[in-house]
N, C-alpha and C positions, 0 to 999 in steps of 0.2 A: 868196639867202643860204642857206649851209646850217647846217641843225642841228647841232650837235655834240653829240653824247651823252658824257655824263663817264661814266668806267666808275666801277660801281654803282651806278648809276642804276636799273638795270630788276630790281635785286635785288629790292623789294616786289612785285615782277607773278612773279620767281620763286618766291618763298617761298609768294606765294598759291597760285600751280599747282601745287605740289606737296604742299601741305596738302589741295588737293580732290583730291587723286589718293590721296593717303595714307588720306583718308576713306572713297571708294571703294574701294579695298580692303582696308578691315577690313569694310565692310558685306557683302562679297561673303563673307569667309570666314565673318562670323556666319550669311549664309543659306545655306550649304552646311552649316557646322554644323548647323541649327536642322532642315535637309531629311534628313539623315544620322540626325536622333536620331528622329526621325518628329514633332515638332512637341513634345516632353514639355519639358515646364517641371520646374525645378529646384524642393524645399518654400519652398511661400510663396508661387507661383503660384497662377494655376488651373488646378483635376484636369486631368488628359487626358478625352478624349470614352470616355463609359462608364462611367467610375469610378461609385462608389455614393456619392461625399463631392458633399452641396449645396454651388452657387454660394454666395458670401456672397452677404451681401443688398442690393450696391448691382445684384446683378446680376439679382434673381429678379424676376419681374416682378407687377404686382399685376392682379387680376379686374379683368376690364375693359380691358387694355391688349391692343396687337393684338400685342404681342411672343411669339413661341412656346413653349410651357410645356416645359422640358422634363422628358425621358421619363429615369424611372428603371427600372433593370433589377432583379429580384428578388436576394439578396444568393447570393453563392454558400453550394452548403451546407456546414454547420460539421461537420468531421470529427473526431473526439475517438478519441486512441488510449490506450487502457487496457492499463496493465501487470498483468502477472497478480498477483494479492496473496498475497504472501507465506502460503503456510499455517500455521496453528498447529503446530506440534511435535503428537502424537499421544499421546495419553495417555497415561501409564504403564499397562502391564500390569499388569495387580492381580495377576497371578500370581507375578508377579518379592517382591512383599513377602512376608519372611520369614515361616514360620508354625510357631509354636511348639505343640506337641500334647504335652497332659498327660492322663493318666488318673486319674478321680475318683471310682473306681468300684471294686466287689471283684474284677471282670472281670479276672482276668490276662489281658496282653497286649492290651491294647482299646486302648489309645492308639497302639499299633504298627501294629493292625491300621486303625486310622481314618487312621494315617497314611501307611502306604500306599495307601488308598483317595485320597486328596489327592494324593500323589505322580503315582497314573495318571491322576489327572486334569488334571498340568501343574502343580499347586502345587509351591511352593520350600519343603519341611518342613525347616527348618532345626538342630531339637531336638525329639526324643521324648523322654518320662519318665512320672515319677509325680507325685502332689500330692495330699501329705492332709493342709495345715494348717487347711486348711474344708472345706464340701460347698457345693460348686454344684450347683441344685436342678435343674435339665437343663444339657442338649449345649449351651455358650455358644461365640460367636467374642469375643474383649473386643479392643476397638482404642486405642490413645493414639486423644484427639482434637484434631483439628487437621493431621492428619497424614494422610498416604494409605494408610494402614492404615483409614479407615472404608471407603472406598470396596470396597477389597479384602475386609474382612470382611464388608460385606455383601454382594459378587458370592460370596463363599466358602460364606456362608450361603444363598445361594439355590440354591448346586448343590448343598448336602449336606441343607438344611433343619434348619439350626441357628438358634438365638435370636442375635440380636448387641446387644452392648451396650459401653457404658466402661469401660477397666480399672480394675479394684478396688485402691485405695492399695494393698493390702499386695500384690499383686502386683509383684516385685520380679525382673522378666526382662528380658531382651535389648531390642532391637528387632524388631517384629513383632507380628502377630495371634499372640496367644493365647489355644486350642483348649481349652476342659477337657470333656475326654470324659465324661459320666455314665451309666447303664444304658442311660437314652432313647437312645443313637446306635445308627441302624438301618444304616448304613453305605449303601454304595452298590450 
């Protein structure tokens, strides 16, 4: 007698063999992947060989086991690049603030003559005159304070060797050091 196979029969012996062939090559293309990338795992893995990131800990082994410790490499070194810092702006020129030069003295011409000595020295004289509502008892530079007028009156007073101090209320001038010239100015 013979067999008679009904057609569809061998469909289940098909479907199996082409599920294990199908299997088969996706395993193949994962391990040509896997050889192509050199063996790196995606995060969430474990490191690549080398890395300086410890195993967890189901992996590390304890003193006493014969499993092999391994070897960590010193970390690479930390290079740090610094931007240069911005410089300060550079101080104002004390010679730039205005300087007002009065004469306080019977000395005709001594506030002219003091203020051209400033002049050659780079000072900005911005008004010569006179002033006899008081006596200033020597050669003064007076500065507002708060202002970069002190600064200037005192680098002013260090080249001429004048006294510096705050201006006097009733001094009712411009902006600027002002000079009141008395006999004491030996000039320059």
């Amino acid at each position: 007698m013979s067999v008679i196979q009904e057609p569809g029969s061998t469909r289940p012996g098909r479907a199996a063999g082409l599920l294990l062939i199908g299997i088969a090559v996706i395993a193949v293309v994962l391990g040509v992947i896997t050889l192509l990338n050199g063996g790196e795992e995606k995060p969430g893995g474990s490191p690549p060989p080398g890395s300086n990131t410890p195993p967890p800990a189901s992996q590390t082994s304890q003193p006493g086991s014969n499993q092999p410790q391994p070897t960590q490499s010193s970390p690479p070194p930390v290079t740090t690049t610094t931007t240069p810092a911005q410089q300060p702006p550079p101080p104002p020129d004390p010679k730039q603030v205005p300087v007002r030069v009065f004469n306080n003295s019977t000395i005709s011409r001594f506030a002219a003559q003091a203020a051209q000595d400033f002049r050659n020295d780079g000072w900005n004289v911005a008004e010569v005159g006179n002033y006899s509502e008081s006596t200033v008892p020597t050669t003064t530079a007076y500065f507002q304070p708060g202002t970069e007028e002190e600064a200037a009156a005192r680098a002013l007073a260090v080249k001429c060797n004048l006294k510096v101090a705050p201006r006097l209320p009733n001094f009712r001038f411009g902006p600027g050091i002002v000079v009141m010239i008395t006999k004491d100015y030996c000039g320059k």
